[in-house]
Each structure stands twice: as structure tokens, then as C-alpha cells.
BADRENMAR-889023 format. One line per 5 residues: number of its first residue (from 1); for each residue x negated, y negated, z negated of C-alpha. Coordinates in pm, 1 decimal, always signed. Each point is the difference from the previous one (the first is absolute). Layout:
# residues N
NUM> X,Y,Z | ...
This chain:
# residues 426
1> -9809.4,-18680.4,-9381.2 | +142.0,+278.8,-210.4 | -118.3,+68.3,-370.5 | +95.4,+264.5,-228.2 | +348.8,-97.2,-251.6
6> +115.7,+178.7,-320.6 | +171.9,+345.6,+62.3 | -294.4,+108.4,+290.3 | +198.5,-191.8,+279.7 | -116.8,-218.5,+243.4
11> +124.5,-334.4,+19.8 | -38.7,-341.5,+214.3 | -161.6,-366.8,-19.3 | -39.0,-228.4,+253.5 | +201.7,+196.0,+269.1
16> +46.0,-187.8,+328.4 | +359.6,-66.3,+58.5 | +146.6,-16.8,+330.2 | +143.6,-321.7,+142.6 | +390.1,-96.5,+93.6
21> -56.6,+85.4,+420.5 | -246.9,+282.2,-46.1 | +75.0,+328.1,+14.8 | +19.6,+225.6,-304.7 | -330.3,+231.6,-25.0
26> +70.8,+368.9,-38.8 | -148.0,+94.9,-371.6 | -15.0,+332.0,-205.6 | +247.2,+78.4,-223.6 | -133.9,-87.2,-339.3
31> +183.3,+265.9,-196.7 | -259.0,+226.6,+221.2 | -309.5,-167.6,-134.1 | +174.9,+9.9,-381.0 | -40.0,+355.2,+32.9
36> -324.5,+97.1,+211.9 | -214.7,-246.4,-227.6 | -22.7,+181.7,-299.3 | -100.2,+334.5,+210.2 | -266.2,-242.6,+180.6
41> -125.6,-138.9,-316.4 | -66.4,+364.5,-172.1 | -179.0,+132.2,+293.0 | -240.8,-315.8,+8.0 | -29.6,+49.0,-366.6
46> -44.6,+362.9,+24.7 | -270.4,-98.5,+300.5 | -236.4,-248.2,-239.9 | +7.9,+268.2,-299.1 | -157.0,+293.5,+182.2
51> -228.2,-292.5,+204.3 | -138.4,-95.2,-407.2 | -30.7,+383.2,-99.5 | -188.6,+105.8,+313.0 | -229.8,-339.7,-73.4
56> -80.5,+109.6,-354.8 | -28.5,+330.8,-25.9 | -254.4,+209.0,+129.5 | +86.1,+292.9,+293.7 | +88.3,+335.6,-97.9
61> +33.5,+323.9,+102.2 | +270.7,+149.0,+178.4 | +221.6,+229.0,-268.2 | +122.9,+265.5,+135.8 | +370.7,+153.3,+2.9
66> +92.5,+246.9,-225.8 | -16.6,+340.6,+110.3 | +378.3,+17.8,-66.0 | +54.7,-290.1,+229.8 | -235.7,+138.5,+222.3
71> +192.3,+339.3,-7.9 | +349.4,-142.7,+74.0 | -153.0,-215.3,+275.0 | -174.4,+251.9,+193.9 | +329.5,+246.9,-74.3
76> -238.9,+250.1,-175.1 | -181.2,+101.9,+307.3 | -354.3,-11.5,-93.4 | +36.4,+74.6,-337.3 | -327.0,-76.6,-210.0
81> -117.2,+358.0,-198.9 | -189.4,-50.6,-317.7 | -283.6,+245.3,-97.0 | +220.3,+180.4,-203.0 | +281.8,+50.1,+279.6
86> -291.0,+105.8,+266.4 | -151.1,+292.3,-273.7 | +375.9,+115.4,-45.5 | +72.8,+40.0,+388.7 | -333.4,+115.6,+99.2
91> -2.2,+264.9,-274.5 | +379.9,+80.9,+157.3 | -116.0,+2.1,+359.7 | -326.6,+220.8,-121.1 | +251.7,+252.9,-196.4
96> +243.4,+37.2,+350.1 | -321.4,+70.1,+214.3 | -130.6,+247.1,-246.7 | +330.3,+180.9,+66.2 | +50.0,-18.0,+303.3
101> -385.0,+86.1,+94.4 | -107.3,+349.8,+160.0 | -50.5,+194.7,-344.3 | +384.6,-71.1,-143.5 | +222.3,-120.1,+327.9
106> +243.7,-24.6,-313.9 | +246.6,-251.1,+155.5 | +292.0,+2.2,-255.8 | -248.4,-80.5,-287.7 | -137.4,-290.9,+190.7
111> +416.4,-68.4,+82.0 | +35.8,+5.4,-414.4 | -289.3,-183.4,-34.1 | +86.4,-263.4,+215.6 | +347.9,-39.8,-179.6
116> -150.3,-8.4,-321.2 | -195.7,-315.0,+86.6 | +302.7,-209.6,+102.6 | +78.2,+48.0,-356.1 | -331.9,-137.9,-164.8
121> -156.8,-193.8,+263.1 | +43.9,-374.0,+38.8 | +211.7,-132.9,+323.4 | -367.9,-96.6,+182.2 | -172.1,+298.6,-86.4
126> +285.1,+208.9,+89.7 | -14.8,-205.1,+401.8 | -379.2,+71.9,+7.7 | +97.5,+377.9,-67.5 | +292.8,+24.1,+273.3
131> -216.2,-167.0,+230.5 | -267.5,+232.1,-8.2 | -100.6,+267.5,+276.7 | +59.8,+281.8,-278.0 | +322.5,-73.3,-68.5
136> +35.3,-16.5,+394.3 | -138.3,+360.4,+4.5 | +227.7,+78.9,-279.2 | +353.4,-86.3,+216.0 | -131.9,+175.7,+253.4
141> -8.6,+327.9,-216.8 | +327.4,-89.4,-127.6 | +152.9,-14.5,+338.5 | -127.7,+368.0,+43.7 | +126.1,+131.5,-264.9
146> +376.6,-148.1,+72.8 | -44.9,+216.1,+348.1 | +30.9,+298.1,-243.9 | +310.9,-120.5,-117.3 | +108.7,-64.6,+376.8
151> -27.2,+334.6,+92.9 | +151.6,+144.4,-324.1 | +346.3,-220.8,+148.5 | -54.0,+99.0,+375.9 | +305.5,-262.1,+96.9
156> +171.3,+34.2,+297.1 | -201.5,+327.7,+114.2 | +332.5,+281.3,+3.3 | -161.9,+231.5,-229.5 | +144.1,+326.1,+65.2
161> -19.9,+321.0,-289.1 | -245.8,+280.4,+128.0 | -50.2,+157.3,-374.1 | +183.6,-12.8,-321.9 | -87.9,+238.2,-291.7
166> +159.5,-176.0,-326.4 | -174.9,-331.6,-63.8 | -242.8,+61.1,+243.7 | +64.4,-117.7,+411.6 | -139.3,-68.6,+312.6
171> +87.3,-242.8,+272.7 | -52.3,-68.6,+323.3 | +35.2,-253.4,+255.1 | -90.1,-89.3,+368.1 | -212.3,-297.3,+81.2
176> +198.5,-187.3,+215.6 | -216.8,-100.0,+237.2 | -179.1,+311.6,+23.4 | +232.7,+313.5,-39.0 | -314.2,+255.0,-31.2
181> -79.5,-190.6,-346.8 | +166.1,+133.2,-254.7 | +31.7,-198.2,-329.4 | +37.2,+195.6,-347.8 | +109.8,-64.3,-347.0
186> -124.0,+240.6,-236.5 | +98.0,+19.9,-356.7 | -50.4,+256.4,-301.5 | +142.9,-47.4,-386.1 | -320.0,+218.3,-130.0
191> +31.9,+89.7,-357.5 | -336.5,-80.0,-131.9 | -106.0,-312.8,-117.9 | -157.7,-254.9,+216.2 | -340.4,+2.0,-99.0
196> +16.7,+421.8,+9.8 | +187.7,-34.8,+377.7 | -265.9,-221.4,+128.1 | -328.3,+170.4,-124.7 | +114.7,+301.1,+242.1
201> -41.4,-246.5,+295.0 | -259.5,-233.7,-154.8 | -255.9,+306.6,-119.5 | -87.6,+21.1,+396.0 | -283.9,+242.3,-78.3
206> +274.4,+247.8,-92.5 | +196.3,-18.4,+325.3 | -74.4,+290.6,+169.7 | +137.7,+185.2,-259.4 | +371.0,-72.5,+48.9
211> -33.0,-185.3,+302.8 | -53.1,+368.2,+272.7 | -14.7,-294.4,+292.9 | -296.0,-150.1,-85.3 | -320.6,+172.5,+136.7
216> -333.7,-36.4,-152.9 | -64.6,-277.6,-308.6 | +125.4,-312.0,-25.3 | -270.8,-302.4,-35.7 | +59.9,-346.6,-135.0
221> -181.7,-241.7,+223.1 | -185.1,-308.8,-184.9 | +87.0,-115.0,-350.2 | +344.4,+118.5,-191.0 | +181.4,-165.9,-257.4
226> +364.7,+58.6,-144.1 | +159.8,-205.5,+263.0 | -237.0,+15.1,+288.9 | -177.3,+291.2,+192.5 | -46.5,+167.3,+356.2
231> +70.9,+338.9,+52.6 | -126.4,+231.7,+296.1 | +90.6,+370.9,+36.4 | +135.9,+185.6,+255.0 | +358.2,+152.0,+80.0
236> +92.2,+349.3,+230.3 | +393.8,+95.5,+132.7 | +121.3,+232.0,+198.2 | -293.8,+285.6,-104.6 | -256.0,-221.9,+118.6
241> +132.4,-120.7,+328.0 | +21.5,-377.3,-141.2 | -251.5,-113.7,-178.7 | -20.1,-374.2,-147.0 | -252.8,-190.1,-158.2
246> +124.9,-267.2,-276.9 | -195.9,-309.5,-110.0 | +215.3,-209.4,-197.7 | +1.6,-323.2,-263.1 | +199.2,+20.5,-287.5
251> +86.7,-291.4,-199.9 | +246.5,+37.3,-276.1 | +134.3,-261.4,-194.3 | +81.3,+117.6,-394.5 | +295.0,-207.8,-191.9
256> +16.6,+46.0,-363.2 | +307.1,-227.2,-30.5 | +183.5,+168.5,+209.2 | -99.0,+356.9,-21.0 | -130.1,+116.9,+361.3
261> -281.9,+17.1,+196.9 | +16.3,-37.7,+378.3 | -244.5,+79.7,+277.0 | -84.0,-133.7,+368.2 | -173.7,+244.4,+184.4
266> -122.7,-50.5,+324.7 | -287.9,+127.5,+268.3 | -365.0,-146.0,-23.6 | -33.9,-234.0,+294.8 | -295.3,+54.6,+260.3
271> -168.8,-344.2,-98.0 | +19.3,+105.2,-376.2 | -357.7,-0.5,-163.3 | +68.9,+395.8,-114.1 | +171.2,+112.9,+346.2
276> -93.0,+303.9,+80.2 | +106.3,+197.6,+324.0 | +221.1,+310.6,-28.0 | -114.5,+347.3,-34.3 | -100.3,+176.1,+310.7
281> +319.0,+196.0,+141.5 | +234.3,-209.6,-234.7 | +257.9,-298.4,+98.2 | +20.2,-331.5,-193.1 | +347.4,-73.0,-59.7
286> +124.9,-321.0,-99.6 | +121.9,-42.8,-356.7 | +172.1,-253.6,-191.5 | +204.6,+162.5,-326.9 | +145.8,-240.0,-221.8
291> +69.5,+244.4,-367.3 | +185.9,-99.7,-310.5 | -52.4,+169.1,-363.6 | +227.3,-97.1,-235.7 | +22.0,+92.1,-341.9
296> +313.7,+96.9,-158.7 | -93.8,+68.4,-330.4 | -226.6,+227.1,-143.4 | +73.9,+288.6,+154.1 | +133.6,-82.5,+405.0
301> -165.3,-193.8,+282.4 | +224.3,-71.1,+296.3 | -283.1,-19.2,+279.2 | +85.3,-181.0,+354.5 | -161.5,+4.2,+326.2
306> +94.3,-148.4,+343.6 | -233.9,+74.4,+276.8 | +32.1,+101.9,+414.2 | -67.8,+289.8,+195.6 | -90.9,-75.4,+378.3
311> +154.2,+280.9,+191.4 | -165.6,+168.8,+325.1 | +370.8,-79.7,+125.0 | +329.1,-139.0,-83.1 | +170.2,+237.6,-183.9
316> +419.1,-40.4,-106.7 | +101.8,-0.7,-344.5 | +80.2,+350.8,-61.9 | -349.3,+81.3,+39.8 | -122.8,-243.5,-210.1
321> +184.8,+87.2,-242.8 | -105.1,+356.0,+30.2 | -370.4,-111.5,-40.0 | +159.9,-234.4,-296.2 | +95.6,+324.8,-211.1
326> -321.1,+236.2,+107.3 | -199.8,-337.3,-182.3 | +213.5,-16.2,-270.0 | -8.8,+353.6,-118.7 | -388.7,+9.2,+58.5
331> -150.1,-340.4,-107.2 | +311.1,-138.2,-232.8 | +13.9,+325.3,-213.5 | -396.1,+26.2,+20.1 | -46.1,-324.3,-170.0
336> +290.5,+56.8,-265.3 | -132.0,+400.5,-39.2 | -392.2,-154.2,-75.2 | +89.2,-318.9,-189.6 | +205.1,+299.1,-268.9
341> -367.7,+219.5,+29.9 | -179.6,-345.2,-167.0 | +225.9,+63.6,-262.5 | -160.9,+288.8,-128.5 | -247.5,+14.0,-234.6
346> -334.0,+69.7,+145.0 | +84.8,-80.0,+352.3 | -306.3,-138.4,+243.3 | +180.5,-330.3,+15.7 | -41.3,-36.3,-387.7
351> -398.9,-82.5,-29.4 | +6.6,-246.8,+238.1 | +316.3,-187.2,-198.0 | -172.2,+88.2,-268.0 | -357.6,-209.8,+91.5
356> +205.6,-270.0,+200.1 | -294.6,-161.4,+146.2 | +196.6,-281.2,+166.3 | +222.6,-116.4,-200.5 | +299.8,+145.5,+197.8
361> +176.9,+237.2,-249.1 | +12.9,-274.0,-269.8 | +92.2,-247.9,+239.3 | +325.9,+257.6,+65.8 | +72.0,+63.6,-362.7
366> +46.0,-374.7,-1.1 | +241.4,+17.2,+262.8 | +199.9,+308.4,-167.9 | +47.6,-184.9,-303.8 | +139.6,-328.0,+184.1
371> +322.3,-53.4,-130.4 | +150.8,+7.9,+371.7 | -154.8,+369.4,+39.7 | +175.6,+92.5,-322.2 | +308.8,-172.2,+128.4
376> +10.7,+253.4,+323.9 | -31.3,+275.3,-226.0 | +208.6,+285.0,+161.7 | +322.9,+149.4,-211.9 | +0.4,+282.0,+180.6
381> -126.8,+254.6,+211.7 | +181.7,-221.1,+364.5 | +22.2,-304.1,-171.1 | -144.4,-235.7,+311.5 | -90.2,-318.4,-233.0
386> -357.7,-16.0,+123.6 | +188.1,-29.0,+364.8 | +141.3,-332.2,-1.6 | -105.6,-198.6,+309.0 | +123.6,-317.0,-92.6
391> -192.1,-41.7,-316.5 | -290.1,+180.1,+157.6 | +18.9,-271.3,+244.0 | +24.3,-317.9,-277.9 | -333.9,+173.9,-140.2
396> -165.2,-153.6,+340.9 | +161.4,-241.4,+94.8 | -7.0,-228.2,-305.7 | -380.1,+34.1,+88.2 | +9.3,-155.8,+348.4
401> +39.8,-355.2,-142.9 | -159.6,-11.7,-279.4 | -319.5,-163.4,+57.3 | +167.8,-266.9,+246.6 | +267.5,-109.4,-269.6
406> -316.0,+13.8,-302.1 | -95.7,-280.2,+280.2 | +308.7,-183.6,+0.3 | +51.5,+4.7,-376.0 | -383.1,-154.1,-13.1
411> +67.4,-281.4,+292.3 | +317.1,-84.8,-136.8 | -130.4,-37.1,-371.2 | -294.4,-198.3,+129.9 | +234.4,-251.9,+120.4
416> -14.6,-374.7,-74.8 | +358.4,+7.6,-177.4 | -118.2,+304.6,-232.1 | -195.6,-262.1,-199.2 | +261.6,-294.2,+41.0
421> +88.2,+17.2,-380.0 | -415.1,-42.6,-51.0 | -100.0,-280.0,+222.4 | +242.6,-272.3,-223.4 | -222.3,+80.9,-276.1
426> -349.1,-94.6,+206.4
């Protein structure tokens, strides 16, 4: 029998020895039971302790982990929101709808809004935001206006001159799958400033009164705001031998960080709510315009458009660019020639500026005062600083990741290792 000696090792009496003839039985090595004893010993004292404690005291509840612990375990994925953290992102999520709704369609103010919380929210209110359908809505939007910026660069499309008067230009360029579609690049240094240049377009009402193309009055279909409306009128060429009817959407986009507003205008589609079917007598072409105003300063706009013309036949490019300069001296100088006539006092555009029942013209002396319109203030009467591409470019594309990567910054901050420093001190 073994009992236990001094020092927690295990030691012998009464051992059965073998005899002289018989063979030597095979035994452990006893240095090996020296040293597994003591572990055996503390696990069977270990054992009878928590045996006496669950004897004597009475059951209890389960405690549960602390959120922290809960946090790092679950790797931040369901993230628990306390009252305070839901009010914060549902009063965020209510703000981006109310801009984005029917009666603003204000998508850079929901875009500011939006960037503004991931500077006060909390990390889980800030996932409940990202994750909602508005902000969904709000990409979308987004992703329209960077088409604007898209056409503005025309890559790869062998843009070819058709007008150039000073500062002001037209190109063109063949689809290349199509050779009766002909692309164009308008643009115009107007000296007037933006919010004066865009109240001759904006102020449809007045139209017909520089515009000799369009025929009758133009009507704005359903509800209007400063960055969303339908237009309808009608358009004649050729002394009446082509006639068009035009229903299109306009949504503009107005950044007051970065001094320009931008437009996306394209036809009404059949299974809209407010379709309605051309004129009698008239075509309905198809139109998608993509136009840039950009402020330079107080006193220039540099104003952009890239649109198409569908041709009855393919034409070559010397008489494109023949149709390039007949444009050009009709509808570039007609803009620039009308946006100088706001300028006067008294003028019929200056009552309507003057009520600004939108919002629009303040919205545009924002933009003017930007310090990157003031920065693309001309020096002189050629001086092409509104014209860079590149930079007119950066103003979109910076935009086209923005709301992914406010994503990634979130994820990655809500990240079991972002609290690593905090968990020691549970």
C-alpha cells in the first residue's frame, strides 16, 4: 500500500519483492510519479472544494458577460444601441429622408449631412445609419451625380474641335458603334455670375423670350423644387418642318464646397406617373444632357454640357463640324449674350431672383463665395482657369467612394482589436 510522505511524494511499505529465479516485473519509473503526484493531488483538492461550496451555498443566477466581453466576442457584429444611440440615428436617418424626399431632392445636403454624423455619432449608431435604406437611396444619387463628372472627361471618345471663339468651344465626336450619333462637348466662359447665368435657364417661364425655337409656353409638370422639376414645351427647326415635343427630368445636384452646380437631364419614361404623350404633329426625341455650372468668382461661370444628336444618317466630320459652329454661334453666344441682359438693372430675370421662392439663388450665392469658385477666378479676358479637366474631374470622382470607405472606416473601427487597450481593464 502507498501513503502520502513529506515533500507531496509517494512512497512504499510492504512492497512484494521478487524472488532469486523469478523474473524481474516491469515497474514505472518512480521519478514519473515524483512529479505527476503533486498535479494529481491539486486537482482532487481543487475537486472536494467546489464539491463543499456547491453543498453550502444556495444556487444563483447566471451573471452575465460584460458587454465589452460580449463585444470583442461576437467581433462587434450585433452591436447593442442604447436609447440614446437609437434617438441620435433615427433623428439622422429622419433628417436624410427629409432631404432626399419629393419637395427638396437636395442630395448634397443629405451627402453633408451624412458626413457630419460620422463626426458626432457613436460607432453603433453610426452602423444603424449606413445600414439604412436612405442612405441606400442616398449612394444611388451620388452615383448619378459622378455620371456628370463622366461626361465632363469623355475618355477615350477622339473629341474633335467644331467651334472655338476665345474661351468658349465645341466638340464633337462619333459614337463608335453607331457613326450617325454624334457626341458633343459644349462649353462657354460666360461673364456673369453663376447665380445671374443660371436664372436665364432656370426662370423657364421666360424662355420664349430668348429661346426663338421654342413654340408656345413652357409647363412644369407636378411639383418643383430647386433641384428637381419636369419640364414640357415644345421645339420647331427648319421653319416648321421638324417639330419636337420635350418632356424631360431635371435633377441638379448644388455643391457649396466646391462651387458648382451640375444637372442630369433626361426624357420622362412612358411608365412614369406624369408621362404624358407628345403633341400631335411633334416627335419625342430622346434626351439625356449631362450640364456643369461652375463658379469662378463673382463675376464668371464656366458652364459645360455633353449631350448626343442622333442623325437621320451618318454624316463625316467636316459636316459635323459645320453643324458644330452654326450651334456655337447661335446657342453658345445666346446664353453668354442673355446671362450679360440679367445684369442690368430692371431686367425680367430680376423679380424672380429677387422673390427666390425655392431657395435656388441663395443656394448659388453659396456656391460663388466657396473658396474654390474664388480660386478659378479668371485674370483675364482668355484666361481658361475654369477649364481644367483634371481638377474638374477630382471634383467627382473623390465622390464615387465616399460612402463605401465612411463604411470601411466604421467596420474597421468596430473591430475587436479597436478596444484591445479596454478589455485588460474589465
Amino acid at each position: 500500500t502507498s501513503q502520502l510522505c513529506p515533500m507531496g511524494t509517494t512512497c512504499c511499505k510492504n512492497e512484494t519483492a521478487t524472488t532469486s529465479g523469478e523474473q524481474a516485473i516491469s515497474r514505472p519509473n518512480p521519478w514519473d510519479e515524483r512529479l505527476e503526484a503533486p498535479r494529481n493531488l491539486q486537482k482532487e483538492q481543487l475537486s472536494r472544494q467546489e464539491e463543499q461550496l456547491s453543498s453550502t451555498l444556495p444556487a444563483s443566477p447566471e451573471v452575465p458577460k460584460p458587454q465589452l466581453i460580449l463585444d470583442v466576442e461576437q467581433g462587434f457584429g450585433e452591436l447593442e444601441l442604447n436609447e440614446e444611440d437609437h434617438a441620435a440615428a433615427d433623428a439622422t436617418v429622419e433628417e436624410l429622408r427629409r432631404l432626399l424626399a419629393s419637395d427638396s431632392r437636395d442630395a448634397l445636403a443629405a451627402d453633408m449631412k451624412l458626413r457630419e454624423a460620422e463626426q458626432i455619432l457613436t460607432l453603433p449608431a453610426l452602423s444603424k445609419v449606413l445600414k439604412s435604406p436612405v442612405v441606400v437611396q442616398l449612394e444611388a444619387e451620388i452615383q448619378r451625380l459622378v455620371t456628370v463628372g463622366e461626361a465632363m472627361a469623355g475618355e477615350g471618345r477622339g473629341w474633335f474641335n467644331a467651334y472655338q471663339d476665345g474661351a468658349s468651344s465645341i466638340d464633337g465626336a462619333f459614337d463608335s458603334e453607331d457613326s450617325s450619333i454624334l457626341h458633343y462637348r459644349v462649353k462657354s466662359l460666360i461673364p456673369a455670375s453663376l447665380d445671374v447665368s443660371l436664372a436665364v435657364a432656370n426662370e423657364t417661364q421666360l424662355l420664349t423670350t430668348w429661346n426663338k425655337l421654342i413654340t408656345g409656353e413652357p409647363t412644369t409638370v407636378g411639383p418643383r423644387t430647386a433641384h428637381h422639376f419636369i419640364i414640357h414645351y415644345q421645339m420647331s427647326f427648319l421653319a416648321g418642318l421638324y417639330q419636337v415635343d420635350v418632356l424631360n427630368e431635371v435633377q441638379r445636384y448644388s455643391d457649396v464646397e466646391n462651387g458648382f452646380l451640375a444637372e442630369d437631364i433626361k426624357s420622362l419614361p412612358k411608365d412614369h406617373a406624369l408621362y404624358r404623350e407628345p403633341r400631335s404633329g411633334h416627335k419625342r426625341p430622346e434626351t439625356r444632357l449631362k450640364n456643369l455650372w461652375m463658379a469662378c468668382g463673382s463675376g464668371h461661370t464656366m458652364f459645360m454640357q455633353v449631350g448626343k444628336l442622333q442623325l437621320p444618317f451618318s454624316v463625316p466630320a467636316r459636316f459635323a463640324k459645320m453643324i458644330g459652329s452654326l450651334a456655337g454661334k447661335s446657342i453658345v453666344n445666346a446664353l453668354a449674350n442673355n446671362s450679360l441682359k440679367a445684369k442690368v438693372p430692371g431686367n425680367q430675370w430680376e423679380e424672380p431672383m429677387r422673390r427666390d421662392e425655392l431657395g435656388l439663388y441663395r443656394r448659388l450665392l453659396e456656391c460663388v463665395a466657396a473658396e474654390a469658385s474664388q480660386a478659378r477666378t479668371p485674370k483675364g479676358p482668355q484666361d481658361e482657369a475654369c477649364l481644367a479637366e483634371g481638377d474638374t474631374w477630382r471634383l467627382f470622382d473623390t465622390r464615387r467612394e465616399e460612402i463605401p470607405k465612411m463604411r470601411q472606416r466604421t467596420e474597421s473601427q468596430m473591430t475587436p482589436t479597436a478596444t484591445k487597450s479596454s478589455v485588460g481593464d474589465v
